[in-house]
mmCIF file of the N, C-alpha and C atoms, coordinates in Angstrom:
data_MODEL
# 
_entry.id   MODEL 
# 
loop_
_atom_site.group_PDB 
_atom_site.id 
_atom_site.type_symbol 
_atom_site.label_atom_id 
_atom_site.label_alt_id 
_atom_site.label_comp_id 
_atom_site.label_asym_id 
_atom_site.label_entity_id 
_atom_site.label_seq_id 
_atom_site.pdbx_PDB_ins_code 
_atom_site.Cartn_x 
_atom_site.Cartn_y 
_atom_site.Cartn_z 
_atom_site.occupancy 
_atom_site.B_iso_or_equiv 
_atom_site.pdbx_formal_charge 
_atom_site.auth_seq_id 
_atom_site.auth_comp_id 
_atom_site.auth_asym_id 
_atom_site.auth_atom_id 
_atom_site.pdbx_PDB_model_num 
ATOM 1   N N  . UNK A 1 1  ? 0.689   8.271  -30.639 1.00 0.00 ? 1  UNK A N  1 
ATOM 2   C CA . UNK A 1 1  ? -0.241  7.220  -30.317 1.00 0.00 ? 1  UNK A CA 1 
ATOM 3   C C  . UNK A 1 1  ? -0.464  7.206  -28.806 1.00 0.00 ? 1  UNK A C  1 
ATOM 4   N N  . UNK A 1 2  ? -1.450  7.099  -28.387 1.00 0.00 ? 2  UNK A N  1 
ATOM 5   C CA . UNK A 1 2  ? -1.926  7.097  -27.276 1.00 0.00 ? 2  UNK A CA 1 
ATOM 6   C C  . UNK A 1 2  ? -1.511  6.168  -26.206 1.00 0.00 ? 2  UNK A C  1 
ATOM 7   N N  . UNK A 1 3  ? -1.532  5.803  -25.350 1.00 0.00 ? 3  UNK A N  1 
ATOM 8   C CA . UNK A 1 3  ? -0.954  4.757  -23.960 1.00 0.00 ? 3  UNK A CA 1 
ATOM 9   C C  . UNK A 1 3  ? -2.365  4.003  -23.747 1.00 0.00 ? 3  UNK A C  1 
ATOM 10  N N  . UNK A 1 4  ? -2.779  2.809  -23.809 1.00 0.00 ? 4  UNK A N  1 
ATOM 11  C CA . UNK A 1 4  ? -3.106  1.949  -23.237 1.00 0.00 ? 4  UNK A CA 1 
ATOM 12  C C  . UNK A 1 4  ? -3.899  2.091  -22.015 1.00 0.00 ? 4  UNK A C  1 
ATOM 13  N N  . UNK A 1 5  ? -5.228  1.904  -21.809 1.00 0.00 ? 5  UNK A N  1 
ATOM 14  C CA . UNK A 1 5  ? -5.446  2.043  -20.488 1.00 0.00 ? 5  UNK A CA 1 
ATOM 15  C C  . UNK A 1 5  ? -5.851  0.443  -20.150 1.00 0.00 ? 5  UNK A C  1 
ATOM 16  N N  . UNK A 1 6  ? -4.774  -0.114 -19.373 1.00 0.00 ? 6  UNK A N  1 
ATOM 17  C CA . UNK A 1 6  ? -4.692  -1.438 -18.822 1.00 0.00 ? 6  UNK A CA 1 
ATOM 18  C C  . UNK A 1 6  ? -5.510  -2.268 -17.993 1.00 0.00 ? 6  UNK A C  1 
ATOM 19  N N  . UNK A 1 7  ? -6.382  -3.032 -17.717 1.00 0.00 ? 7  UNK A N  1 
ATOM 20  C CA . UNK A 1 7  ? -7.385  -3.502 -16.711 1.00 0.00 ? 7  UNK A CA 1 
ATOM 21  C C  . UNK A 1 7  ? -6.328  -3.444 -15.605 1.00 0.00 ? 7  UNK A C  1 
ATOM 22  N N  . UNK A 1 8  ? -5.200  -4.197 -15.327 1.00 0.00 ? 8  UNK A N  1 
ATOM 23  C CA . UNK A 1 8  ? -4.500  -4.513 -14.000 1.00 0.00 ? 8  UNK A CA 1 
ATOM 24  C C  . UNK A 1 8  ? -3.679  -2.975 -14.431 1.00 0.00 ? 8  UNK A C  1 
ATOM 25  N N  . UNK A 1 9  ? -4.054  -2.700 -13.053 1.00 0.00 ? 9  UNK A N  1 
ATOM 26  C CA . UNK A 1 9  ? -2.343  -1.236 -12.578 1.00 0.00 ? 9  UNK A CA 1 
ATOM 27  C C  . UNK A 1 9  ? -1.740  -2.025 -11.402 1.00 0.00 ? 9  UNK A C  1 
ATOM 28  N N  . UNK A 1 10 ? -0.475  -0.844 -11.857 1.00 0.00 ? 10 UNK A N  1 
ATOM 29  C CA . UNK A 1 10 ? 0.326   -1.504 -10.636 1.00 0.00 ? 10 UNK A CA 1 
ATOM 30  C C  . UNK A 1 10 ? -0.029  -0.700 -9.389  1.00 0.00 ? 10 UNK A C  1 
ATOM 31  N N  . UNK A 1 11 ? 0.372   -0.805 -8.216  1.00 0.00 ? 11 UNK A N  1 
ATOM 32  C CA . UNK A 1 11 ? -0.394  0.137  -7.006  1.00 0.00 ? 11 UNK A CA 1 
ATOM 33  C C  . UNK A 1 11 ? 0.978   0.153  -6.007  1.00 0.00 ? 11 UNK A C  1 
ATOM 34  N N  . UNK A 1 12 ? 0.854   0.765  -4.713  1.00 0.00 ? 12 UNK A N  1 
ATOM 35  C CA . UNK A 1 12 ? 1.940   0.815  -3.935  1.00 0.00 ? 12 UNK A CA 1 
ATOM 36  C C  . UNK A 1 12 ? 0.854   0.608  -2.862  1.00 0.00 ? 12 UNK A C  1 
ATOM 37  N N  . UNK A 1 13 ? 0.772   -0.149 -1.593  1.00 0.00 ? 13 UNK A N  1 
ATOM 38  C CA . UNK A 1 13 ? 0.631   0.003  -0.597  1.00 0.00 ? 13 UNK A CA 1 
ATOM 39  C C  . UNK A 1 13 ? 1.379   0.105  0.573   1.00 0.00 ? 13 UNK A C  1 
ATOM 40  N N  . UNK A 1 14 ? 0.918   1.047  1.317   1.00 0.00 ? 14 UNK A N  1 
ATOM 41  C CA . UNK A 1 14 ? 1.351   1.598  2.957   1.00 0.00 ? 14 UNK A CA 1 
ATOM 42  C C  . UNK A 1 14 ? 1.212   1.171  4.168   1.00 0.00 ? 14 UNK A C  1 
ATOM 43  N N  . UNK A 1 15 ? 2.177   0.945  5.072   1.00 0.00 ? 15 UNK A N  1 
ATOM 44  C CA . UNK A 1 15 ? 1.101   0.725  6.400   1.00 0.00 ? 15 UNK A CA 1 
ATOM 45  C C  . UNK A 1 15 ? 0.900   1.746  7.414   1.00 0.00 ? 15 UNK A C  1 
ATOM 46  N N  . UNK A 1 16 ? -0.668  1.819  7.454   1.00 0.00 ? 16 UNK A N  1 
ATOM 47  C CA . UNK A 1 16 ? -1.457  2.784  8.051   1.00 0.00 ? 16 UNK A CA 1 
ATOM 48  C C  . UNK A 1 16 ? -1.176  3.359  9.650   1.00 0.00 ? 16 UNK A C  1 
ATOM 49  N N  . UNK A 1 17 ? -0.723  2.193  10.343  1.00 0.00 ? 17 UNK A N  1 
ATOM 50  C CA . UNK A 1 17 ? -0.445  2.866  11.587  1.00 0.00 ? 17 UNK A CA 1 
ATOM 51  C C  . UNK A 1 17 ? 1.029   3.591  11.691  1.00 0.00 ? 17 UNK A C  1 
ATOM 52  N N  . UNK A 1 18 ? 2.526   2.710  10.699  1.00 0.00 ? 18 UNK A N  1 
ATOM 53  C CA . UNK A 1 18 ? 3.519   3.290  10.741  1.00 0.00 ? 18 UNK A CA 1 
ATOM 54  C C  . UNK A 1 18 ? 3.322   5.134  10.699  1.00 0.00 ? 18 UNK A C  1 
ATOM 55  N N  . UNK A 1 19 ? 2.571   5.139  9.198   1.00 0.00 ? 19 UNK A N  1 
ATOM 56  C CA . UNK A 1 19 ? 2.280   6.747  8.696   1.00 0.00 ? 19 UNK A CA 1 
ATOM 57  C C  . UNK A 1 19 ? 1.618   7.722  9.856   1.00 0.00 ? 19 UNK A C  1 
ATOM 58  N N  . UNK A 1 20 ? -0.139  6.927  10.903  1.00 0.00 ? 20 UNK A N  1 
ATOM 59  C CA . UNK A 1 20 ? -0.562  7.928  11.825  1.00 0.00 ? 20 UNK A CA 1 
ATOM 60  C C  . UNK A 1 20 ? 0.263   8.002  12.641  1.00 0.00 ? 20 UNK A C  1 
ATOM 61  N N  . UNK A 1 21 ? 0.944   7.076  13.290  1.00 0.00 ? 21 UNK A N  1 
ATOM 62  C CA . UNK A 1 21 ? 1.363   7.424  14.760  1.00 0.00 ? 21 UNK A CA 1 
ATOM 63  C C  . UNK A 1 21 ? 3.052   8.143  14.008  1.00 0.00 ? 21 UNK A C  1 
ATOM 64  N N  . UNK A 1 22 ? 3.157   7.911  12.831  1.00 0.00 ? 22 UNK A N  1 
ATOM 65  C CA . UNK A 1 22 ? 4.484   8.732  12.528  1.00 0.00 ? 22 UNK A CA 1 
ATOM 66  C C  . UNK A 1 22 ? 5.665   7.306  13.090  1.00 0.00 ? 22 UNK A C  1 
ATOM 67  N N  . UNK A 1 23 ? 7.211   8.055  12.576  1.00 0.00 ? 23 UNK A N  1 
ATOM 68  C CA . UNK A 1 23 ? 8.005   6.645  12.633  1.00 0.00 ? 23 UNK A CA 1 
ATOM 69  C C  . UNK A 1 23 ? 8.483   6.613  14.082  1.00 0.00 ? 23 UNK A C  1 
ATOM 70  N N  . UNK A 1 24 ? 8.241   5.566  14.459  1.00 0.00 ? 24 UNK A N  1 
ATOM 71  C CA . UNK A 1 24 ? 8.884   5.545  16.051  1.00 0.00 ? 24 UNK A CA 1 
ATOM 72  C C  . UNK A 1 24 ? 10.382  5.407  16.074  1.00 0.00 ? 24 UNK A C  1 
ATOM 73  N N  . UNK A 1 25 ? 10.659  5.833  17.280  1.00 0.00 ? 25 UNK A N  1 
ATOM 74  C CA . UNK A 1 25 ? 12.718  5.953  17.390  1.00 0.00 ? 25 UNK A CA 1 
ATOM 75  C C  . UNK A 1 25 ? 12.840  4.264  17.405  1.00 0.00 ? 25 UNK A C  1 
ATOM 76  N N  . UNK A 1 26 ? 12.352  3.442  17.557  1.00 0.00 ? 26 UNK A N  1 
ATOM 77  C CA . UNK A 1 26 ? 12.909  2.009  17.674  1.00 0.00 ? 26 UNK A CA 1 
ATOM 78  C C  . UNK A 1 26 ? 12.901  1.896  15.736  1.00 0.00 ? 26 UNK A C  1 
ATOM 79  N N  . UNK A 1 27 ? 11.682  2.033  15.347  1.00 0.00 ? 27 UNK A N  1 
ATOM 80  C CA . UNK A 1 27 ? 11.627  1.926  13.710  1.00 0.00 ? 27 UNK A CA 1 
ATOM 81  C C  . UNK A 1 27 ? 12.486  2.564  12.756  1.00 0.00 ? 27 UNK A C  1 
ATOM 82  N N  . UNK A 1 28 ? 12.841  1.773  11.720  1.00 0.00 ? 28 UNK A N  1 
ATOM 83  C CA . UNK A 1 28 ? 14.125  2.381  10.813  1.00 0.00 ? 28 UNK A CA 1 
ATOM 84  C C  . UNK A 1 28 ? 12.789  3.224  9.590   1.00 0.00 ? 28 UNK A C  1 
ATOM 85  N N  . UNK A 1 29 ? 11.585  2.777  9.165   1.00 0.00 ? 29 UNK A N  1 
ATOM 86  C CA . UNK A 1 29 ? 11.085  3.413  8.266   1.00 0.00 ? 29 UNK A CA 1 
ATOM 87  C C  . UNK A 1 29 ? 9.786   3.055  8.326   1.00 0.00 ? 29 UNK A C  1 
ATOM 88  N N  . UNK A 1 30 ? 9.238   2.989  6.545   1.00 0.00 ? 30 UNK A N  1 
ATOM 89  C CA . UNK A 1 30 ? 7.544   2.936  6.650   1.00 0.00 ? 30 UNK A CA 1 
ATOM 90  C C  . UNK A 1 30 ? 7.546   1.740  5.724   1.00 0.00 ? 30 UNK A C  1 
ATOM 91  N N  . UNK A 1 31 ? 7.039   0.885  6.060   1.00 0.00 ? 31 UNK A N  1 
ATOM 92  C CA . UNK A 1 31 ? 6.384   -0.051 5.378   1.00 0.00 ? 31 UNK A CA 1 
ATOM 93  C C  . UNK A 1 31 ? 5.531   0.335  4.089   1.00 0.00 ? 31 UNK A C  1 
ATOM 94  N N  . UNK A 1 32 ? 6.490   -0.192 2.968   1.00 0.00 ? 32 UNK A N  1 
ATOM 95  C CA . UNK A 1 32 ? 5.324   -0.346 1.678   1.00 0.00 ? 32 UNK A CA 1 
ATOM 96  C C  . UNK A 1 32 ? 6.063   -1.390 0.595   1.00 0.00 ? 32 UNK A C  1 
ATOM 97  N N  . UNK A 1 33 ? 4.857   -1.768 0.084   1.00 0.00 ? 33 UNK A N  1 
ATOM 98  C CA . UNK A 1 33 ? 5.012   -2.977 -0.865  1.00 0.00 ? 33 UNK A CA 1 
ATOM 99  C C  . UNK A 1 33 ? 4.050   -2.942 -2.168  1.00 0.00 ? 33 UNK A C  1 
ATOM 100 N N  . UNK A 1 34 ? 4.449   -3.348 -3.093  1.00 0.00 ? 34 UNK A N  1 
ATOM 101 C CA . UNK A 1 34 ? 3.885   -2.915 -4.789  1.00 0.00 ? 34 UNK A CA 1 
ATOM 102 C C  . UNK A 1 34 ? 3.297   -4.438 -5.123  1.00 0.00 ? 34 UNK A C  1 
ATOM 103 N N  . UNK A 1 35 ? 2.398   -3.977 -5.473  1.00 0.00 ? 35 UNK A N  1 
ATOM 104 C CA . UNK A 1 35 ? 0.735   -4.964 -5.647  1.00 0.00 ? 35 UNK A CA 1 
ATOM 105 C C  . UNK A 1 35 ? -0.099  -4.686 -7.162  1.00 0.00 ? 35 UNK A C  1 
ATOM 106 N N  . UNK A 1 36 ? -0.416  -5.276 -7.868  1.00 0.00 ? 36 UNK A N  1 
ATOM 107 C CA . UNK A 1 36 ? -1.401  -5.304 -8.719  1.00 0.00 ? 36 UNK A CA 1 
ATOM 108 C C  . UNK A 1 36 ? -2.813  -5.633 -8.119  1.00 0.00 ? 36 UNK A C  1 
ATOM 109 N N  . UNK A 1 37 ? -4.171  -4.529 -9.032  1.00 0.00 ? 37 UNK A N  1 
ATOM 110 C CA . UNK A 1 37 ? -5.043  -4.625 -9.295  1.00 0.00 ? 37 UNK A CA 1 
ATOM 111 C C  . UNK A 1 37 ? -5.940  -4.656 -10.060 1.00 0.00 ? 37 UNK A C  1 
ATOM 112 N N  . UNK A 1 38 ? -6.784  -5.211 -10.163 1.00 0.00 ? 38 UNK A N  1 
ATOM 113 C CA . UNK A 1 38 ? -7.781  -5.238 -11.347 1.00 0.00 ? 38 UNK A CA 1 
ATOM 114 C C  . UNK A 1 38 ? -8.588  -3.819 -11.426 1.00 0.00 ? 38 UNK A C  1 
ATOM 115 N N  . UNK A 1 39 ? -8.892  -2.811 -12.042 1.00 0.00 ? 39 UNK A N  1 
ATOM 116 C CA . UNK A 1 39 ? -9.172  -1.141 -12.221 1.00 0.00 ? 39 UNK A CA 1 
ATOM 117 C C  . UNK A 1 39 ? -10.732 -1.345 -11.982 1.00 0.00 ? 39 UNK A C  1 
ATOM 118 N N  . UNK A 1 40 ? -11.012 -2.318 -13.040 1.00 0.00 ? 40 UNK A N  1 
ATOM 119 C CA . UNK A 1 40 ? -12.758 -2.795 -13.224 1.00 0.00 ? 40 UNK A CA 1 
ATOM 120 C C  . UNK A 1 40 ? -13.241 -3.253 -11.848 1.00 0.00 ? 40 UNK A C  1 
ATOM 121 N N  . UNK A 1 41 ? -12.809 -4.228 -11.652 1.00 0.00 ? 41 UNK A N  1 
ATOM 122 C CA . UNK A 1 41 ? -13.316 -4.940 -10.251 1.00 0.00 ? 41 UNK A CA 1 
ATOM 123 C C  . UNK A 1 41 ? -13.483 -4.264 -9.094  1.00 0.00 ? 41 UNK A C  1 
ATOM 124 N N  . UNK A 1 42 ? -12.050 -4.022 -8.965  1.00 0.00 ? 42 UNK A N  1 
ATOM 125 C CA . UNK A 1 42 ? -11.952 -2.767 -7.923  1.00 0.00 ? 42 UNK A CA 1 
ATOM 126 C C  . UNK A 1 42 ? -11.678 -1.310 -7.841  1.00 0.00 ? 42 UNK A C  1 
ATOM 127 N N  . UNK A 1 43 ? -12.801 -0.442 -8.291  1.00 0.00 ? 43 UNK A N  1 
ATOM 128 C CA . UNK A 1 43 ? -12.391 0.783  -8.707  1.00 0.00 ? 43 UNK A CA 1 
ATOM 129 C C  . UNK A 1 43 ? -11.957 1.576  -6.914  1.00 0.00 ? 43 UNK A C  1 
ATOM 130 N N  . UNK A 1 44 ? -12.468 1.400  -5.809  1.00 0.00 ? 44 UNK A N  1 
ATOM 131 C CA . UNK A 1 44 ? -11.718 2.185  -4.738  1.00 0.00 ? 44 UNK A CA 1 
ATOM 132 C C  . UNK A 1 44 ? -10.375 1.657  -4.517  1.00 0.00 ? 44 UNK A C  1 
ATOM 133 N N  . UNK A 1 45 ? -9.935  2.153  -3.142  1.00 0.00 ? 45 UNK A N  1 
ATOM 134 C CA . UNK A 1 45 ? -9.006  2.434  -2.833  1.00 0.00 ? 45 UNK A CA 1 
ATOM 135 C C  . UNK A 1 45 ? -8.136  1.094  -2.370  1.00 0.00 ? 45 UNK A C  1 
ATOM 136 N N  . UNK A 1 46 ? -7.687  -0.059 -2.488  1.00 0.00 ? 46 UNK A N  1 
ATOM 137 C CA . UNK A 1 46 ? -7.587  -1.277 -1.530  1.00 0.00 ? 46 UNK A CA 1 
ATOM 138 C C  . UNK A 1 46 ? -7.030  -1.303 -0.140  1.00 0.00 ? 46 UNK A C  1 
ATOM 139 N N  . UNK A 1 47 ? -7.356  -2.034 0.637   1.00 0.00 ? 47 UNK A N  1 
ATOM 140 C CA . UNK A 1 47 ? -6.977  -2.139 2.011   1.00 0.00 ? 47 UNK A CA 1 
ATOM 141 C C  . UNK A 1 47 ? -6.172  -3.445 2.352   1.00 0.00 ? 47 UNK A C  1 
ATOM 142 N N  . UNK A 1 48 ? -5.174  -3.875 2.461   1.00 0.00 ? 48 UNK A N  1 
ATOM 143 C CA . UNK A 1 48 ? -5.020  -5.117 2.778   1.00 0.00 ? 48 UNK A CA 1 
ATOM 144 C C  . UNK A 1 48 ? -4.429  -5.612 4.121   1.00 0.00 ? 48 UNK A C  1 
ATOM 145 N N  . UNK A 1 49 ? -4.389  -6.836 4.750   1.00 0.00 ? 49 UNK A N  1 
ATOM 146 C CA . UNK A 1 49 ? -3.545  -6.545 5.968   1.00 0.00 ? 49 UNK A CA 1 
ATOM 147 C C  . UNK A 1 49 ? -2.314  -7.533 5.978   1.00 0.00 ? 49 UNK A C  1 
ATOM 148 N N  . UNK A 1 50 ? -1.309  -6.664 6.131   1.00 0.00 ? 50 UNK A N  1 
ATOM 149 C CA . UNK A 1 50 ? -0.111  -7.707 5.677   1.00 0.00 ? 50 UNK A CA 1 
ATOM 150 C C  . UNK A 1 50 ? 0.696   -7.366 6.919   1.00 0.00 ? 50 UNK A C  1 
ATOM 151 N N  . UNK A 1 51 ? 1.934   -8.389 6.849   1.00 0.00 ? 51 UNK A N  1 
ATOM 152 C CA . UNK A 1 51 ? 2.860   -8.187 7.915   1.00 0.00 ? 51 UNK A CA 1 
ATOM 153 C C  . UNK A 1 51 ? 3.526   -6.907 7.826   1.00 0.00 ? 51 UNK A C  1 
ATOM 154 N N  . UNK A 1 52 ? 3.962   -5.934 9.145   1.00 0.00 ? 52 UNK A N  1 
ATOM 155 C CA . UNK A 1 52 ? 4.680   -5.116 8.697   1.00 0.00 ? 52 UNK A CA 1 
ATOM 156 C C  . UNK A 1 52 ? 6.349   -5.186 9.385   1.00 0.00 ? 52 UNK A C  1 
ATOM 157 N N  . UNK A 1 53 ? 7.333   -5.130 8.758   1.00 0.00 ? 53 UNK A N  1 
ATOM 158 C CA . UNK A 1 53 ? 8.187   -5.319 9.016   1.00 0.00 ? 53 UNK A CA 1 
ATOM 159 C C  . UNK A 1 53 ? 8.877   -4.126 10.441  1.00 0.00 ? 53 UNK A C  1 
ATOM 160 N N  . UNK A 1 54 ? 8.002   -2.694 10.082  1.00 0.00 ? 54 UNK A N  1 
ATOM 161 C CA . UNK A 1 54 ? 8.560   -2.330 11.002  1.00 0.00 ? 54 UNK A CA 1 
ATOM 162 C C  . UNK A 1 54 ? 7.691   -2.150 12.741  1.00 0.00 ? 54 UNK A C  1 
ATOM 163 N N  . UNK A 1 55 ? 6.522   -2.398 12.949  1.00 0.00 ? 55 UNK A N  1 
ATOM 164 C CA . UNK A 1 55 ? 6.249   -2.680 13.635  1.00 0.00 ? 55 UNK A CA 1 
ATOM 165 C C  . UNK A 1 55 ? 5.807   -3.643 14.009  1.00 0.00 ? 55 UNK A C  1 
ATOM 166 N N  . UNK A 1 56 ? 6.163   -4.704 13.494  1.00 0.00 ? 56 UNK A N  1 
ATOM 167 C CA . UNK A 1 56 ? 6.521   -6.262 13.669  1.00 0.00 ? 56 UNK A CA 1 
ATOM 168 C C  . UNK A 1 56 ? 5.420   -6.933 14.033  1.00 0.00 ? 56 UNK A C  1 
ATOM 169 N N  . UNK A 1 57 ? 3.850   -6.522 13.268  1.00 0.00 ? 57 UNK A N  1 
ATOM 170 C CA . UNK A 1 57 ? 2.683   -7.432 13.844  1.00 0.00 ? 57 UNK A CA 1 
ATOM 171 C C  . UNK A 1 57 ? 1.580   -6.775 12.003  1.00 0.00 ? 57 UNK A C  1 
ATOM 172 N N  . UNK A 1 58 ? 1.056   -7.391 11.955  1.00 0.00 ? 58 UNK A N  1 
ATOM 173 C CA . UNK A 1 58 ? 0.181   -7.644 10.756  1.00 0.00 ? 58 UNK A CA 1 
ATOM 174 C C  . UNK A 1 58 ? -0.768  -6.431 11.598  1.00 0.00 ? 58 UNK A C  1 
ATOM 175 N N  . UNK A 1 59 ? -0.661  -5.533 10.076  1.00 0.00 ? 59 UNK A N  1 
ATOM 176 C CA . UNK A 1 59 ? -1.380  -4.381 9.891   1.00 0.00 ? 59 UNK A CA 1 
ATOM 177 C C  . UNK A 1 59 ? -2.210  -3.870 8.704   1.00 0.00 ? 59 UNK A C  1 
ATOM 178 N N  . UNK A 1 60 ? -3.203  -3.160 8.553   1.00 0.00 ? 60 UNK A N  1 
ATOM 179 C CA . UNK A 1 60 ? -3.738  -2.714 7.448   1.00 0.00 ? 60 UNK A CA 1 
ATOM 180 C C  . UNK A 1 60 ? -3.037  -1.946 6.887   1.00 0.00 ? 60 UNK A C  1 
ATOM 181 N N  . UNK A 1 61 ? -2.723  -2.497 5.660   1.00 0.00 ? 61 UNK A N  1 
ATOM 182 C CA . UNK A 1 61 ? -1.855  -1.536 4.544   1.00 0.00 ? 61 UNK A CA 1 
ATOM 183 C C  . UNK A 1 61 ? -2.860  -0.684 3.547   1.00 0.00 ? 61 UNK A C  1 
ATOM 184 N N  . UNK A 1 62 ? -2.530  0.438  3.264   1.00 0.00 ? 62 UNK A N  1 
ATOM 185 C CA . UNK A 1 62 ? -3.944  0.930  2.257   1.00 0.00 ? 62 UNK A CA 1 
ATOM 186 C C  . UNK A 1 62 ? -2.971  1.498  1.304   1.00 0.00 ? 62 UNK A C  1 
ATOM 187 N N  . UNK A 1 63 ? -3.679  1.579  -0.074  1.00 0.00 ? 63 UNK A N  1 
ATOM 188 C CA . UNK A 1 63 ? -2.967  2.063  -1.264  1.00 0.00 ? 63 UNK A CA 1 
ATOM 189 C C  . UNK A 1 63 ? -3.148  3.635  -1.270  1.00 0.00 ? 63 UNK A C  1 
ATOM 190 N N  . UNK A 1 64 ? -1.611  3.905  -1.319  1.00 0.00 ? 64 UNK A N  1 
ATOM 191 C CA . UNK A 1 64 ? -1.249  5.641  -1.749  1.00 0.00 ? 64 UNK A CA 1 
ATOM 192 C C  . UNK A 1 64 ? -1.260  5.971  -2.807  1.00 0.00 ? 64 UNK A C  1 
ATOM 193 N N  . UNK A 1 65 ? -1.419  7.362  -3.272  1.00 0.00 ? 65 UNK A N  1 
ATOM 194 C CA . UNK A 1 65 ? -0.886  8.091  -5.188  1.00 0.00 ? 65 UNK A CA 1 
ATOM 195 C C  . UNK A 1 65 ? 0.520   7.979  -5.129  1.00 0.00 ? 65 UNK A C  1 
ATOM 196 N N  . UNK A 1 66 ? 0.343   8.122  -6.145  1.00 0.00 ? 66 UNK A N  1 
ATOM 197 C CA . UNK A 1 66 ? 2.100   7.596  -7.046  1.00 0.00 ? 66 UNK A CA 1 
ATOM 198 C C  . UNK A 1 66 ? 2.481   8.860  -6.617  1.00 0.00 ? 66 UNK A C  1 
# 
């Protein structure tokens, strides 16, 4: 039997500057946090801007592949 294709997935988002500028020697890692979306509503990619823990100021997080 087949799997379900679900309106909400689950997603992972990243934060974008940790990943370009790469991890700095003060930073222990990369910021990411697991989010639901609606598939229909929003078929691209999401962007959100959340706090990031390791460079300690609210950043755009964007969703990665599993």
């Amino acid at each position: 039997m087949a799997k379900a294709k679900d309106v909400r997935v689950r997603i992972i988002l990243e934060c974008t500057s940790c990943t370009r500028n790469g991890v700095n020697k003060e930073s222990l890692g990369i910021s990411r946090c697991i989010t639901q979306k609606n598939r229909h509503n929003t078929p691209n990619r999401l962007e959100l801007r959340k706090f990031c823990r390791y460079c300690h100021k609210h950043t755009i997080h964007g969703e990665i592949k599993k």
